[in-house]
C-alpha positions as CSV (number, residue, x, y, z in Angstrom):
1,X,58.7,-35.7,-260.0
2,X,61.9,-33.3,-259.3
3,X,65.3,-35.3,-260.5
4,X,67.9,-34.6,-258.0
5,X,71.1,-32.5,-258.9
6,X,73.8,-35.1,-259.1
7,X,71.2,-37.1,-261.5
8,X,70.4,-34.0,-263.8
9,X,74.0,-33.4,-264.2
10,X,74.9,-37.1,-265.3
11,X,71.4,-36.3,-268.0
12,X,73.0,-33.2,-269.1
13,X,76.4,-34.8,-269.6
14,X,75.1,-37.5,-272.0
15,X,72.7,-34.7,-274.0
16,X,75.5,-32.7,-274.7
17,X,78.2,-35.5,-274.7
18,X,79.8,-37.5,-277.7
19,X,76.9,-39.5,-277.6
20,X,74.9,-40.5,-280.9
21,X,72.2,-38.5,-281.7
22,X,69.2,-41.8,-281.5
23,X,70.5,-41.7,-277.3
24,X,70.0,-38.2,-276.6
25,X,66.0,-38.3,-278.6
26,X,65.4,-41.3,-276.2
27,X,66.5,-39.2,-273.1
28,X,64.7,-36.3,-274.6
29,X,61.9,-38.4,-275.0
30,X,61.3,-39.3,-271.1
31,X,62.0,-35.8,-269.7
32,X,58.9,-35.3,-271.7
33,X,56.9,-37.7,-271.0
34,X,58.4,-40.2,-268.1
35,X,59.7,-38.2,-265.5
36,X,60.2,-41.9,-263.4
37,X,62.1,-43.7,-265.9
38,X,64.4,-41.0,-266.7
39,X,65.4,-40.8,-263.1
40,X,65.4,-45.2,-262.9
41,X,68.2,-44.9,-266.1
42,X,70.5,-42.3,-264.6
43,X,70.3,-42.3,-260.6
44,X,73.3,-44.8,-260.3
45,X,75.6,-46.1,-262.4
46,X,75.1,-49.3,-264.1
47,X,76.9,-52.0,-261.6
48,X,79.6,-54.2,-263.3
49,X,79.6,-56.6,-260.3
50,X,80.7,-60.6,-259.8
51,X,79.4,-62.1,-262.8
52,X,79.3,-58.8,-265.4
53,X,76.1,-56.3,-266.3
54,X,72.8,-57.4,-266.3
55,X,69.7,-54.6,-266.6
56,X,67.4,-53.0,-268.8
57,X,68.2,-52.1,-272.0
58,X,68.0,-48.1,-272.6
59,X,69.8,-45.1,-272.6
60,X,71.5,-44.0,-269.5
61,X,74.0,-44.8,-267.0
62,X,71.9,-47.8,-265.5
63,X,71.1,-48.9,-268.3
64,X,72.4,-51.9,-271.0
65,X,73.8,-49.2,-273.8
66,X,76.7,-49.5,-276.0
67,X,78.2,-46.7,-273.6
68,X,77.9,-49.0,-270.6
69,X,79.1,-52.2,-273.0
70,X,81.7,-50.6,-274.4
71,X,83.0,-49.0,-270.7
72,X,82.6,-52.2,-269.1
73,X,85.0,-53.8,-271.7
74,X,87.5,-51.1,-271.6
75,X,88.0,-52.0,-267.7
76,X,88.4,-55.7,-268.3
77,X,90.3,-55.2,-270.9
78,X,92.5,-52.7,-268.3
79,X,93.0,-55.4,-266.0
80,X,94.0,-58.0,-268.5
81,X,96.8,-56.2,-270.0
82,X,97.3,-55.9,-266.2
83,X,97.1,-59.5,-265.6
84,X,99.0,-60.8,-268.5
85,X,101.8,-58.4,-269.0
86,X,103.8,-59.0,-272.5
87,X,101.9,-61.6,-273.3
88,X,99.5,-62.0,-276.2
89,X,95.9,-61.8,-275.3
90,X,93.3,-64.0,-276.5
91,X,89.5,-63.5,-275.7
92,X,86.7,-65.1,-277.1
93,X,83.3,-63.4,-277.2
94,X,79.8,-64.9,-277.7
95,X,76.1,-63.9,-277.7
96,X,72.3,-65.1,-277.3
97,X,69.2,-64.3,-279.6
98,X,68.5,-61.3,-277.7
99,X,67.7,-58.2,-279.0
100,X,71.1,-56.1,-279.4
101,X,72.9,-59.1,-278.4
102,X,75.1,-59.4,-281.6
103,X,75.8,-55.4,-281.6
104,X,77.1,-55.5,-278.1
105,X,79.1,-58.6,-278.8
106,X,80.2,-56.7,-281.7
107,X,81.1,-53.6,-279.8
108,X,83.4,-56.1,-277.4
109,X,85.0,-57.8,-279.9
110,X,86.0,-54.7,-281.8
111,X,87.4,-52.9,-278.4
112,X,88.9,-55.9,-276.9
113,X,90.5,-55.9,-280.9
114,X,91.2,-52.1,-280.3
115,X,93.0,-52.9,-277.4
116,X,96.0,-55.1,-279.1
117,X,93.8,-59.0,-278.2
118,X,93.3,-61.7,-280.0
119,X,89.4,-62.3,-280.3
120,X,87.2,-65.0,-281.4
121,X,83.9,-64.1,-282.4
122,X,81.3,-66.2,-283.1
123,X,79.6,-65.9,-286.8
124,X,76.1,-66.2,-284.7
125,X,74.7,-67.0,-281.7
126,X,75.8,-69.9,-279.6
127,X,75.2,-71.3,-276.2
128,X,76.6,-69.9,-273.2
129,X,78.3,-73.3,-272.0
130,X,80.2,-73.3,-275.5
131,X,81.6,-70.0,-274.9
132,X,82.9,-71.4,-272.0
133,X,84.1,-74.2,-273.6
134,X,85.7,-72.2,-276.0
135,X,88.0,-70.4,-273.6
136,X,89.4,-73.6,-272.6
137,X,89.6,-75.2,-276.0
138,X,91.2,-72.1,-277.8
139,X,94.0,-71.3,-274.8
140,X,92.4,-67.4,-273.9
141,X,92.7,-66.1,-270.9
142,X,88.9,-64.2,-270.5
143,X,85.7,-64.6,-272.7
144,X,82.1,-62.7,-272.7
145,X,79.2,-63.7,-273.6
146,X,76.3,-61.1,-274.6
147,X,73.3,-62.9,-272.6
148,X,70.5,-62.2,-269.8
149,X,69.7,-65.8,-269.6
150,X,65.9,-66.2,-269.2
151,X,65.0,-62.7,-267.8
152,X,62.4,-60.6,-269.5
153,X,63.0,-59.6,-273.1
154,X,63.7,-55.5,-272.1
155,X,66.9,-56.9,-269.9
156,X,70.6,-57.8,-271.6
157,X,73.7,-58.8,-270.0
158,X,77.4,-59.4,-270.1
159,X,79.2,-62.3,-268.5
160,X,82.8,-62.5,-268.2
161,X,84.8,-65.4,-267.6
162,X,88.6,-66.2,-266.9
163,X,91.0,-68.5,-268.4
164,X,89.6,-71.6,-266.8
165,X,86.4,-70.9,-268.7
166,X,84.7,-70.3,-265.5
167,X,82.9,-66.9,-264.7
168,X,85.6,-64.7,-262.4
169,X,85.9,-65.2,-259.0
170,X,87.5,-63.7,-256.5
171,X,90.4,-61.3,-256.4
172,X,89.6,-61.1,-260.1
173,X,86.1,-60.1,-259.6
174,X,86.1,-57.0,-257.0
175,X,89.6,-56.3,-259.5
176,X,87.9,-56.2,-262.4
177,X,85.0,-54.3,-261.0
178,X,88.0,-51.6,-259.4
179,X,89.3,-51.2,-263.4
180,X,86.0,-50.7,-265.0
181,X,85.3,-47.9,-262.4
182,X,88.2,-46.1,-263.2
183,X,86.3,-45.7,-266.5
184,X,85.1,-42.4,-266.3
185,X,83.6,-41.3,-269.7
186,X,83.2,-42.7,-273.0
187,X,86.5,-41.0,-273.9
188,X,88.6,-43.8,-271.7
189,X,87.5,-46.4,-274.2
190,X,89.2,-47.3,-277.1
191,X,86.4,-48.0,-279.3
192,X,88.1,-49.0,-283.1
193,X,91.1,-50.0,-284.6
194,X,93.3,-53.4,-285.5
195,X,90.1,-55.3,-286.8
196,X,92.0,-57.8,-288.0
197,X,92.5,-59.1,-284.9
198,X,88.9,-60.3,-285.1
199,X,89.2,-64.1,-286.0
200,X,85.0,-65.4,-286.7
201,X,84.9,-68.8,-285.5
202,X,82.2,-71.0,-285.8
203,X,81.3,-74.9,-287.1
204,X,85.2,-75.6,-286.3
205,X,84.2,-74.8,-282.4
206,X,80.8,-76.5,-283.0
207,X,82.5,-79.6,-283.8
208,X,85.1,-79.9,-281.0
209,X,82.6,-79.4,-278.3
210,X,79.7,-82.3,-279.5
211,X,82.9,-84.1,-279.5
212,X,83.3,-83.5,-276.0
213,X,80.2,-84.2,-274.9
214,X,79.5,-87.6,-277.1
215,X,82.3,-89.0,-274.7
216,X,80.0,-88.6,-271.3
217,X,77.7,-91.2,-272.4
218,X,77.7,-94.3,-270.0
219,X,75.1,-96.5,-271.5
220,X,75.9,-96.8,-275.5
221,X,74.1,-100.1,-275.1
222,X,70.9,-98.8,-273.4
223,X,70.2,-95.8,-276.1
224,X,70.7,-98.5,-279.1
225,X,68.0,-100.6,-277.8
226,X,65.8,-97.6,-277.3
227,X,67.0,-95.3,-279.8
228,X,63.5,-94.8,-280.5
229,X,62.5,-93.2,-277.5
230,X,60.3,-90.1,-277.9
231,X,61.2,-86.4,-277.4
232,X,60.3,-83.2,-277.8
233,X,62.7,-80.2,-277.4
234,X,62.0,-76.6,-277.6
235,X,65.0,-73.9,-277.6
236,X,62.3,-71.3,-276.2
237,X,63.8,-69.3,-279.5
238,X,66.6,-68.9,-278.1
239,X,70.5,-70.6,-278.7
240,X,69.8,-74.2,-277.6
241,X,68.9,-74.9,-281.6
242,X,72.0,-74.6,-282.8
243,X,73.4,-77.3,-281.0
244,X,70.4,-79.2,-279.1
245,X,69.0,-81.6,-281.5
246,X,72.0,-82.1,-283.1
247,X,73.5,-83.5,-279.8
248,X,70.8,-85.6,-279.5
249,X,70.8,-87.0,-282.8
250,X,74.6,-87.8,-282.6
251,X,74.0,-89.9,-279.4
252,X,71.6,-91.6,-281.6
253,X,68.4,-90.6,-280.3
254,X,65.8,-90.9,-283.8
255,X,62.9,-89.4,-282.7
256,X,63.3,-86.0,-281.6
257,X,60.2,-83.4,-282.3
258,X,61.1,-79.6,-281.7
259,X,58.7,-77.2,-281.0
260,X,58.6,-75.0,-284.7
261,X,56.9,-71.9,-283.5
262,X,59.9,-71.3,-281.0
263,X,63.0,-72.5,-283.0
264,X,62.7,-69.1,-284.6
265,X,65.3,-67.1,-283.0
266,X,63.8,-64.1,-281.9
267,X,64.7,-61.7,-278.6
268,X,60.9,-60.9,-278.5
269,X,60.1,-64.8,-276.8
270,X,57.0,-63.6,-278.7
271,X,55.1,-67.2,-278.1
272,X,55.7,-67.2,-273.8
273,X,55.2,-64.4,-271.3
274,X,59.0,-64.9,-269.7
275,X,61.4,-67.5,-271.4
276,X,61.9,-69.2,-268.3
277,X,62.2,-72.9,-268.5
278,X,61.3,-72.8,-264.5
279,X,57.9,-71.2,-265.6
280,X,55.0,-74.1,-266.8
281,X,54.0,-71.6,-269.0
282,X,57.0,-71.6,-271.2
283,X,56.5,-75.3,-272.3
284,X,53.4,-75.2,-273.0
285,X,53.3,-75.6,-276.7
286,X,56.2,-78.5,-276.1
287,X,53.7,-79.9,-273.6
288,X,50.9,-79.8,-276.3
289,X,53.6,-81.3,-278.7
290,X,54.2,-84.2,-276.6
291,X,51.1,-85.7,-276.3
292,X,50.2,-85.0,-280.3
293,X,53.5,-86.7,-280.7
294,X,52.8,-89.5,-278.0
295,X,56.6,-88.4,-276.8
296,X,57.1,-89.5,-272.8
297,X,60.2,-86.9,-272.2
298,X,59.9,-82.8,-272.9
299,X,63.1,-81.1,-272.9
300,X,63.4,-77.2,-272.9
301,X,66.1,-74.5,-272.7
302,X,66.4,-71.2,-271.6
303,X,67.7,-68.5,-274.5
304,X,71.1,-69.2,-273.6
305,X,71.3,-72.6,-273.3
306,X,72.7,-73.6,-270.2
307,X,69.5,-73.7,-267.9
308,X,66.9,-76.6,-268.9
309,X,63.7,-77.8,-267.4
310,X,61.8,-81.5,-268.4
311,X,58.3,-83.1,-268.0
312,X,58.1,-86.7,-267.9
313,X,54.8,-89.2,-268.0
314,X,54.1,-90.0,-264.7
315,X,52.2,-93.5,-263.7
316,X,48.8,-92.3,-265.0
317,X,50.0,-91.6,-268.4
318,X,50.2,-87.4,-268.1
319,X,52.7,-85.3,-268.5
320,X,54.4,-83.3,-265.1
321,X,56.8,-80.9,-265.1
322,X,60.3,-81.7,-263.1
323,X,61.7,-78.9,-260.9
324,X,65.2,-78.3,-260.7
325,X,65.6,-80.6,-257.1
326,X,64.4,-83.1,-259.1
327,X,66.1,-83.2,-262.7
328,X,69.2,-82.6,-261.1
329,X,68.3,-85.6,-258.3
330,X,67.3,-88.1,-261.2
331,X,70.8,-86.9,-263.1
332,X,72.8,-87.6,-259.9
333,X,71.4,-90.9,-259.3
334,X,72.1,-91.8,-262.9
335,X,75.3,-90.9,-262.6
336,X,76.4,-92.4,-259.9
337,X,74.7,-95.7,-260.4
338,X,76.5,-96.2,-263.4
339,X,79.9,-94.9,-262.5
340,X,79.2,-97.7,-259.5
341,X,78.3,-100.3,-262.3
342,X,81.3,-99.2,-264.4
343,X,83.5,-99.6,-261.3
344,X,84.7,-96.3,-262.0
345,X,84.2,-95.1,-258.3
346,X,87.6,-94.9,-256.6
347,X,87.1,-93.2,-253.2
348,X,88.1,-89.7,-255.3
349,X,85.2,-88.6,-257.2
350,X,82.9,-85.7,-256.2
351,X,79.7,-84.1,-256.7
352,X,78.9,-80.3,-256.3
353,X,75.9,-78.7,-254.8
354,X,74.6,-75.2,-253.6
355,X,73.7,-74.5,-250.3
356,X,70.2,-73.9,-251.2
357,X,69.8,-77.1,-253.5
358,X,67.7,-80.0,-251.8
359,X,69.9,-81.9,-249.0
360,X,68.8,-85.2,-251.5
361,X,71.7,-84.6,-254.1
362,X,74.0,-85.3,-250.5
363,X,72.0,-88.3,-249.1
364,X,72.5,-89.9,-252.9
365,X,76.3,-89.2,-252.8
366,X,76.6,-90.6,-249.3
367,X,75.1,-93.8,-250.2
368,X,77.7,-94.6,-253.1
369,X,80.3,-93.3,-250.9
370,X,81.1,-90.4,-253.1
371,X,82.2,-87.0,-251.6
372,X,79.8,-84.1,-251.9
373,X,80.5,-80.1,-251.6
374,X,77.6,-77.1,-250.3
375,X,78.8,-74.2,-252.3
376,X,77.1,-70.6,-252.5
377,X,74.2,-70.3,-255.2
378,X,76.5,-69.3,-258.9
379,X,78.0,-71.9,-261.0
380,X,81.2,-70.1,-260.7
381,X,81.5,-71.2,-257.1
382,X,80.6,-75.1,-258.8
383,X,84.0,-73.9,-261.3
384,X,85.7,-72.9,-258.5
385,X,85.8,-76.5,-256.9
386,X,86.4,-78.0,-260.1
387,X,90.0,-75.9,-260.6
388,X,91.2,-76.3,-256.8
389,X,90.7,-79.9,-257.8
390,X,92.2,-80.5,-260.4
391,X,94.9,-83.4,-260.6
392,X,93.6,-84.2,-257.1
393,X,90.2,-85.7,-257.5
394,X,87.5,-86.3,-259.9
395,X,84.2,-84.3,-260.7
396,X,81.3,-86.3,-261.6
397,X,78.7,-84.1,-261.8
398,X,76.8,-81.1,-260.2
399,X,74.0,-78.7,-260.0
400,X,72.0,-76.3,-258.6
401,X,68.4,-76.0,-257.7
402,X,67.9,-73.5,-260.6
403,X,67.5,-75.7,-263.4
404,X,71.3,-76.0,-263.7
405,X,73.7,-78.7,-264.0
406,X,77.2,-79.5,-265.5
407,X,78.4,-83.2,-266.3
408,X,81.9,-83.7,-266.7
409,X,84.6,-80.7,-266.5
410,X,85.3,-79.6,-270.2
411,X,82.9,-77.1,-269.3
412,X,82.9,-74.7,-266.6
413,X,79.3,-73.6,-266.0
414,X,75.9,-75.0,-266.5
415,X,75.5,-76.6,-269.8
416,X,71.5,-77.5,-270.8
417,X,73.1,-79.2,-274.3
418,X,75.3,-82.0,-272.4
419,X,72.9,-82.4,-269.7
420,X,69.8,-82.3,-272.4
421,X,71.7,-85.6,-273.7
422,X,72.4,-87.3,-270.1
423,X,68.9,-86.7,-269.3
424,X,67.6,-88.7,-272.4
425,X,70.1,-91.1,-271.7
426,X,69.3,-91.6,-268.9
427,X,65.3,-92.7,-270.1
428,X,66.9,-95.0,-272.3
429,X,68.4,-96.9,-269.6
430,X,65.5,-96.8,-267.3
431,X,63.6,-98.1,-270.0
432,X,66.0,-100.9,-270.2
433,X,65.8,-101.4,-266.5
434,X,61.8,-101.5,-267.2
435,X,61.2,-98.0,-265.6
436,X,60.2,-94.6,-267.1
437,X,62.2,-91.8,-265.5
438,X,59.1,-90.7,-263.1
439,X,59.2,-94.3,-261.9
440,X,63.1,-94.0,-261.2
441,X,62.0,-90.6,-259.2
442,X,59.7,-92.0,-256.9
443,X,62.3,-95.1,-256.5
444,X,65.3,-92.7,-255.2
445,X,62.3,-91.4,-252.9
446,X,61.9,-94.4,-251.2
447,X,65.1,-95.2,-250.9
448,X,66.3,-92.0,-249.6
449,X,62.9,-89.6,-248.7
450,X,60.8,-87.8,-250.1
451,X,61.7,-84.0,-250.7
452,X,59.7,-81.7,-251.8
453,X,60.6,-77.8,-252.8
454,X,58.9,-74.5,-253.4
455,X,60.3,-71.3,-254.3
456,X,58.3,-67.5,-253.8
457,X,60.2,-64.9,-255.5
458,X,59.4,-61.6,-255.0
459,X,59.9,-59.2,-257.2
460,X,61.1,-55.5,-256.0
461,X,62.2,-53.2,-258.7
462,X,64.5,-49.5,-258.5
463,X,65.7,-47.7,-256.0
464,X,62.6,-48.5,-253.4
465,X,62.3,-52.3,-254.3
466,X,66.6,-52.4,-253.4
467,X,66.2,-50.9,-250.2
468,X,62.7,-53.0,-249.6
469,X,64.8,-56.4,-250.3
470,X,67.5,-55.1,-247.8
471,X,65.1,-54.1,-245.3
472,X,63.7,-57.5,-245.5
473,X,66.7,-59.1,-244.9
474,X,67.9,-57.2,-242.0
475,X,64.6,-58.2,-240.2
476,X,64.7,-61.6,-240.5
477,X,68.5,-61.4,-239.0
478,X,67.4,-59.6,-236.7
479,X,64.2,-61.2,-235.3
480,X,64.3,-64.8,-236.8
481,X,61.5,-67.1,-236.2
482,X,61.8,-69.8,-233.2
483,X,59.7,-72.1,-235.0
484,X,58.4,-72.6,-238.8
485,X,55.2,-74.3,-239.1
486,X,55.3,-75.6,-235.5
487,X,58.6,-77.0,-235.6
488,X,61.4,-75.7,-233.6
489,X,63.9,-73.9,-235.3
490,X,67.2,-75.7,-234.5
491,X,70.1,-74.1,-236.7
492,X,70.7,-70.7,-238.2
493,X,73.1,-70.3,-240.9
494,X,73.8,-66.9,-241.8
495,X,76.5,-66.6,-244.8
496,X,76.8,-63.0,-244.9
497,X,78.6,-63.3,-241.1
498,X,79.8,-66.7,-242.1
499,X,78.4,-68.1,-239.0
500,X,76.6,-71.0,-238.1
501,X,74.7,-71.3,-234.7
502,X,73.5,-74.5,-233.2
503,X,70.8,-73.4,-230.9
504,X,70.0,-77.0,-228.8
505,X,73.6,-76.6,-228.2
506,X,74.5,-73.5,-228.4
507,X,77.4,-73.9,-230.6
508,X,79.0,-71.6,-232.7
509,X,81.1,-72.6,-235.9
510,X,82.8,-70.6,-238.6
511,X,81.2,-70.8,-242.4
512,X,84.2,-71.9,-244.7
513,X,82.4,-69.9,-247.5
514,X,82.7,-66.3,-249.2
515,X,80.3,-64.2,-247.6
516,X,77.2,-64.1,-248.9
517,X,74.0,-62.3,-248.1
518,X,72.3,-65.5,-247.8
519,X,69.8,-66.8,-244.6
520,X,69.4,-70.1,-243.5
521,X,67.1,-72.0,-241.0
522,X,66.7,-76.0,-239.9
523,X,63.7,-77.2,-238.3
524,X,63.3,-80.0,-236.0
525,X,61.3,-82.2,-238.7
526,X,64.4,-81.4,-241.5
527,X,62.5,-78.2,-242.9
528,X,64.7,-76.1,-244.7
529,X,64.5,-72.2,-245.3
530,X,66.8,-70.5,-247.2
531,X,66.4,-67.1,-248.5
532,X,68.6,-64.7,-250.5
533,X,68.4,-61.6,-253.1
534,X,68.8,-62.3,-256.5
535,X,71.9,-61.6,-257.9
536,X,71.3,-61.2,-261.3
537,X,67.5,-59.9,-260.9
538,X,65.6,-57.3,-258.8
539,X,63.7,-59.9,-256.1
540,X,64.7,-61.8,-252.9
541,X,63.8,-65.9,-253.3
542,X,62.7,-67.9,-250.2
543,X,63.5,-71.5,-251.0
544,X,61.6,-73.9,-249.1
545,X,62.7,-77.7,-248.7
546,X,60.9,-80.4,-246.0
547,X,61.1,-83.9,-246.6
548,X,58.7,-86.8,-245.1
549,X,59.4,-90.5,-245.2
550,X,58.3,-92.8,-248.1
551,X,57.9,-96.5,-247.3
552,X,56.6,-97.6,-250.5
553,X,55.7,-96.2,-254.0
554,X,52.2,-97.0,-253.1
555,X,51.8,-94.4,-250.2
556,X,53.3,-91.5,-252.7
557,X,49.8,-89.5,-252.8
558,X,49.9,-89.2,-249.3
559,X,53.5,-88.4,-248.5
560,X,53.0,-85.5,-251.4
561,X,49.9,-84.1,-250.1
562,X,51.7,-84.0,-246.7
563,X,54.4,-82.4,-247.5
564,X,52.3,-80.2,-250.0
565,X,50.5,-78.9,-246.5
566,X,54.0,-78.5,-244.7
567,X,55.3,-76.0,-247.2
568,X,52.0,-74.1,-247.2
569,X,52.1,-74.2,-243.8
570,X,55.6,-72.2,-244.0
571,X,54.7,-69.8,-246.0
572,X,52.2,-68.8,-244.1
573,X,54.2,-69.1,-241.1
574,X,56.3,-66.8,-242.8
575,X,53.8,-64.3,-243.9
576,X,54.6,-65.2,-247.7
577,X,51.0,-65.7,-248.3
């Protein structure tokens, strides 16, 4: 293939650049012998957009390199001397077991150090929710944290956060993205100097956060009496091991089986194909594990520790995997029920969910009276609720449909370690209320319906797959479908207008949101579609949500298989399969 000019220029500049001599035999490397990917690492720039860098690792401008790392810092650290004039600056700086993840939180801390900042480094890897913690706990005004959550093993990342330990929002996002694009060359970054301005924390931090999250527990009484409950946890070798069982064991849980081959912390995931908790594939061995071990709950975090996913025993005895609708539905129910039974609900707490998170989170809130928000899909918009709260009214809990939640606000983003503790809680005290946790799941059906969700992902990489994913999009607002799966499409929601159309009526209301490239239809029968490209990851996600009544736990079968049919039925509908 023929690399354009502007792209050959940008190669030339890095073989004959400042740049160490392993780069340039990499980029040597594909001009002899891949053409494509040579063209894939340097025909754009690497984005630092909302929530940081996330791509492959490699040489080149679009790629995950100390170059990009190191620029990217340099801008943040721009706009934070910007920010926080005469002040001194505190950062704190985490990373996951990925590969290069502790050189590129190295090559943070050292520039950030460089720069005249305060910075806490972590001695090893730690959980994204702690660094997030940390910022809070510590008094800093930004942190990073070297992770790429549960993508492949080829892909790294870099999250920043602001003082309120939540990842940056708006005007500090599109600000910070403005500063790190006045970064120009690897000559604009101040790459080494005052190292002792790197202060390794560690254990000290460790201890200040399990304290934080011991003090959620609602039902002491309930895990006493069933301390012996069974569970297996795997950390999918990733950070959820350094804090995980210990959590667990402080709540007082006994018997608590981990998953050996993948406590070894290695950015390979050598023992799953993707280490996604979302994926059935990735708990295998922990599914295996539990019935050797006769264990009734599987727990299971991503690499970074703030996403989880959990398989319960069902009525037959076997082990099912939970999706995200429904951990986070069993968590809110919890809570709630025993913030009712506590007498702790006031008419001010609140719960937060995303716009493309099952409609069940809201029916549960209603019916203890306790407000509920619709938020765009990103934890930071969950934060974002959470600080313009503050002093006002009280956050509960909250969650998203991606195998994330957040209990309590000492945290600002998804935290897998508190919620891995809530969740076994949570058995305890259903076992004390003579239920399993699938038997409280099919209760909350009854009572309020039973949903049912399915996500198609599909996956569109480079240059072609962008503009494929944004072709998409543009048709679907352009022709959208009058019915899915025979039932009449009654609302569009489209969040990148901010625009909500009632078509029985023909109203037209404003979205009170950030604009989003997000879509949005509402059947007739309470279908939901949603669909949306990935942030953080080269594919646009249909979400698909319908919901069919329940009278009893005994007509279960046939409510699933019904709904089962109706979300077939809309993919094909939709030409999704």
């Amino acid at each position: 293939m023929e690399i354009e000019k502007n792209v050959q220029e940008k190669i030339n500049a890095w073989l004959t650049g400042p740049y160490d001599e392993r780069t340039k035999e990499e980029i040597r490397d594909m001009q002899q012998h891949d053409l494509k990917e040579l063209n894939e690492s340097f025909y754009k720039n690497l984005e630092f957009g909302t929530g940081g860098l996330r791509g492959i690792m490699g040489a080149g401008t679009n790629r995950m390199n100390k170059y990009t790392v190191g620029m990217a810092t340099q801008g943040l650290a721009n706009y934070l001397k910007k920010e926080f004039p005469g002040q001194t600056i505190k950062v704190a700086v985490a990373h996951d077991c990925r590969n290069n993840s502790s050189f590129f939180a190295r090559i943070t801390a050292e520039i950030f150090a460089a720069n005249g900042f305060v910075v806490y480094l972590f001695d090893a890897l730690r959980p994204t929710p702690e660094l997030s913690f940390t910022i809070r706990h510590l008094g800093c005004q930004s942190g990073v944290v070297i992770t790429a959550s549960h993508n492949p093993k080829k892909y790294n990342g870099y999250k920043a956060y602001w003082s309120d330990g939540a990842q940056v929002i708006a005007p500090h996002d599109t600000n910070i993205i403005a500063e790190v694009n006045k970064i120009r060359s690897i000559d604009d970054v101040i790459w080494s100097g005052h190292e002792e301005n790197i202060k390794i924390i560690g254990k000290e931090v460790d201890e200040a956060y399990l304290k934080q999250i011991a003090q959620l527990t609602l039902s002491p009484d309930s895990i006493a009496r069933n301390a012996d409950i069974r569970i297996v946890y795997t950390p999918i070798h990733g950070t959820g091991i350094m804090l995980v069982p210990e959590a667990l064991k402080r709540a007082g849980f006994k018997n608590v089986f981990t998953v050996k081959e993948q406590c070894v912390t290695d950015g390979n995931f050598p023992t799953v194909v993707s280490p996604n908790p979302e994926e059935p594939s990735a708990l295998k061995l922990a599914l295996e594990l539990a019935d050797k071990e006769r264990a009734d709950l599987v727990l299971a975090t991503d690499p970074d520790a703030d996403r989880i996913g959990i398989a319960v025993r069902n009525d037959k005895g076997e082990m099912v995997l939970l999706n995200g609708n429904q951990t986070g539905s069993l968590l809110t129910y919890y809570l709630l029920r025993r913030w009712k039974e506590l007498g702790r609900i006031t008419g001010t707490q609140y719960i937060v969910k995303t716009v493309v998170t099952s409609d069940l989170f809201a029916r549960i809130a209603e019916s203890f009276g306790v407000e509920y928000y619709n938020v765009l899909t990103g934890f930071k918009f969950i934060a974002s609720v959470i600080r313009e709260n503050e002093g006002k009214k009280q956050y509960i809990g909250g969650g998203e449909e991606s195998y994330g939640y957040l209990i309590g606000d000492f945290v600002r983003d998804k935290d897998a370690v508190s919620s891995s503790v809530m969740i076994a809680e949570a058995m305890a005290w259903a076992k004390d209320n003579g239920m399993s946790l699938y038997d409280m799941l099919i209760d909350i059906y009854v009572k309020y319906g039973y949903f049912k969700e399915s996500l198609v992902s599909i996956v569109k990489e480079g240059k072609e797959g962008a503009e494929a994913i944004k072709a998409m999009m543009h048709d679907f607002r352009i022709n959208p479908p009058r019915s899915i799966a025979g039932s009449k499409v009654i609302r569009i929601a489209d969040y990148e207008r901010r625009k909500e159309q009632d078509l029985v009526t023909g109203e037209t209301k404003a979205i009170d949101l950030p604009v989003s490239d997000v879509l949005q239809f509402v059947t007739e029968d309470q279908t939901v579609v949603s669909m949306r490209p990935s942030g953080t990851e080269p594919k646009i996600k249909f979400y698909f949500s319908v919901r069919e009544e329940l009278p009893s736990k005994e007509r279960f079968d046939e409510a699933e298989q019904a709904a089962a049919e109706k979300i077939e039925a809309v993919k094909k509908d939709l030409k999704l399969i």
